[in-house]
N, C-alpha and C positions, 0 to 999 in steps of 0.2 A: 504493500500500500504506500509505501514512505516515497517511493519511486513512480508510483502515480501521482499523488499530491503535489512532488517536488514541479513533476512536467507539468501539469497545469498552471500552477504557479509562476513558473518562469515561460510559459511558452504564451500563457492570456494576459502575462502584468497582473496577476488577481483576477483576471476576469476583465477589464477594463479595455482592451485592445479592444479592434474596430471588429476584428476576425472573429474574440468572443462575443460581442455583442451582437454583430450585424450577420457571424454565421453559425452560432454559437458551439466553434470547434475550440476547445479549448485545450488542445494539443499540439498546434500546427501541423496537422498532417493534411498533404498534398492532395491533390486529384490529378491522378497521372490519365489516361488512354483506359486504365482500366476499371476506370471509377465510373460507375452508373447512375449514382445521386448525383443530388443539387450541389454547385460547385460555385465557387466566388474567388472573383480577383482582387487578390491587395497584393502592395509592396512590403517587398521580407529581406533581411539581411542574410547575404551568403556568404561566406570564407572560399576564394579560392585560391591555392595557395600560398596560404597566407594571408590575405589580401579581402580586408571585407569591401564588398559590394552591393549595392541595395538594386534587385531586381520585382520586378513585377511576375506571380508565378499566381498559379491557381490552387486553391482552396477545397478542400470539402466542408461541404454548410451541410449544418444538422436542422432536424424540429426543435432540440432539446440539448439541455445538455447531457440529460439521463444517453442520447443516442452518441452523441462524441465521447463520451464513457465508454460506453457500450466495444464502439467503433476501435478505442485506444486499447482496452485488452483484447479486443480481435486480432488488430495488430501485432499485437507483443505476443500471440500467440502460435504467429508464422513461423516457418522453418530459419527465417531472416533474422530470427533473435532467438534463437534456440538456447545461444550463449547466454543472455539475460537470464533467462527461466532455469540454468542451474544457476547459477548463482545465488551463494547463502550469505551474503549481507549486501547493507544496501550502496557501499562503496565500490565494490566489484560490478553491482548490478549495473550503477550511474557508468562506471567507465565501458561496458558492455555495450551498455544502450548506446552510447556514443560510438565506440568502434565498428560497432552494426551500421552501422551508418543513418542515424535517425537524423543529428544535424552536422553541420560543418563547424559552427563556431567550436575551435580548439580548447577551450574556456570549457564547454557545456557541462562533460564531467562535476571538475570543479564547481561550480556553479549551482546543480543541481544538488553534490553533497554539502555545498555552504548550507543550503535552504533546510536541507534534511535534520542539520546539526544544529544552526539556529532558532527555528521552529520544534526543535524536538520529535520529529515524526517520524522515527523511526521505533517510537513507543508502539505506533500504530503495528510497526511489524511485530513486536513482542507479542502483542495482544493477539496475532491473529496466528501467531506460532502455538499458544498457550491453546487457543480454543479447538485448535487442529489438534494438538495432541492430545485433548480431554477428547475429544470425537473419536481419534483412532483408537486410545486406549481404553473405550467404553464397551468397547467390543473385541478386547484384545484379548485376551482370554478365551473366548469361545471359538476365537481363530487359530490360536494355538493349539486349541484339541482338536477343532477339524484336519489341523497339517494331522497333526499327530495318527489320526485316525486312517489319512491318506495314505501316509507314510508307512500304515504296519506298526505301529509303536503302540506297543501296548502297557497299562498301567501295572503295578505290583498284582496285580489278581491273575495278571494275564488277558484283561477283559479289554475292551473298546473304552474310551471318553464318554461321556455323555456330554453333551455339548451343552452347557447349563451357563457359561462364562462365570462359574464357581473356581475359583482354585484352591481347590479342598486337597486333601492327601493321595488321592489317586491322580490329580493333576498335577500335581508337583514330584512324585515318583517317576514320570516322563520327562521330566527334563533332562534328569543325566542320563537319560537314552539317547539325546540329539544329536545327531552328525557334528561331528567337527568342521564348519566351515571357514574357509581360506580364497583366495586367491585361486581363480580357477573353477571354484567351486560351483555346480548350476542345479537350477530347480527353485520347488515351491518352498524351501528351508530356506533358503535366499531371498526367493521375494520377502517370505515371510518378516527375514531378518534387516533388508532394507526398508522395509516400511516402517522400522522404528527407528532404524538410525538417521533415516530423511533419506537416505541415498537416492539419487533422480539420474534416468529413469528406474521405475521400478518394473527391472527385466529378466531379475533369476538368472540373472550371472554377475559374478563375486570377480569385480573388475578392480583396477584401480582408485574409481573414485567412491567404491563402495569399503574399499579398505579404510579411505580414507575417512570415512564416517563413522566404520566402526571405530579408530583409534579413536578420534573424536569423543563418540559415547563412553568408551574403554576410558579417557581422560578425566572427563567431567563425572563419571561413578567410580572414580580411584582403581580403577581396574588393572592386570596389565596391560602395557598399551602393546600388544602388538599386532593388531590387526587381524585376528584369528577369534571366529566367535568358537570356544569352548564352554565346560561347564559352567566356569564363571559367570562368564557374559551373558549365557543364556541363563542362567538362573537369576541376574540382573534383569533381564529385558524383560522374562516374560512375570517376575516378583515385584519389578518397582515402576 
């Protein structure tokens, strides 16, 4: 969110450009040949090599701004900013955005993290980290026994999980049944195990930058850090 807010903000003046008011895009994004909406011409500042120059280009004009919203995470949703959408703060995210090529000014980065840092809006992204993980972990436990159940793993009885999202003593006797995952490692233990360390995408293969999220969690729950989900980790992920 902190990287939506910051673009608005420096891309409408607040809202006060003629582009938000008169098309109410409060993003500046373009209307190129493949744009099918309403479109509007104003004058915009462009960096070319180096070198600012103010041209006249065309617009996409909304009904709303609920729709230039709308329009902005469609955007950021393309194959064209795929680098944005991993990225896990919102300083990496800002210089992303920029190297994708949203604008020219060489500043933009900088610019968009002043806003982030000044304004404090990167709270926003806590908040919306926190709600995520009350959501995934609401049901994290009943997914746990379903792997488990997939997988053949059965509890001290011998017997199947009941899928209850309890984790009572028959569901915690399956933990240290878990595969040892690594680097390399593929399948539903994988997804399972990226969907809590954030690792993106979530693709059931134990790549490098899913290592790097386990160290990550491994860091922040005192674990050891090396990148290998063992008893430990998994008696962390699926206990706390």
């Amino acid at each position: 969110p902190s990287l939506t807010i910051a673009q608005a903000i420096l891309e409408s003046g607040w809202g006060t450009t003629q582009l938000a008011i008169k098309g109410k895009n409060l993003f500046g994004i373009k209307a190129f040949s493949d744009w099918k909406g309403k479109r509007i011409t104003m004058e915009t500042s462009e960096w070319y090599n180096g070198v600012k120059q103010v041209i006249k280009a065309d617009f996409r004009a909304y009904d709303s701004y609920d729709d230039s919203i709308m329009d902005h995470n469609k955007l950021l949703s393309t194959s064209r900013y795929e680098a944005v959408r991993k990225c896990k703060d919102y300083k990496s995210a800002c210089e992303a955005v920029y190297k994708c090529g949203y604008a020219t000014d060489p500043e933009y980065a900088k610019k968009l993290i002043r806003l982030i840092e000044q304004y404090r809006l990167y709270e926003y992204d806590n908040e919306c980290l926190n709600e995520a993980a009350a959501d995934r972990d609401s049901e994290k436990i009943r997914k746990f026994q379903r792997l488990c159940n997939s997988l053949g793993i059965r509890d001290y009885q011998g017997k199947k999980l009941v899928e209850d999202n309890i984790i009572g003593p028959r569901t915690r006797s399956c933990i240290k049944k878990m595969p040892l995952l690594k680097r390399g490692s593929k399948g539903s233990a994988v997804s399972f195990v990226q969907s809590l360390v954030g690792a993106v995408p979530v693709d059931g293969d134990f790549g490098p930058i899913t290592e790097g999220c386990v160290k990550d969690y491994q860091r922040r729950k005192g674990l050891k850090v090396d990148g290998i989900v063992g008893g430990g980790t998994w008696t962390s992920l699926v206990t706390t």
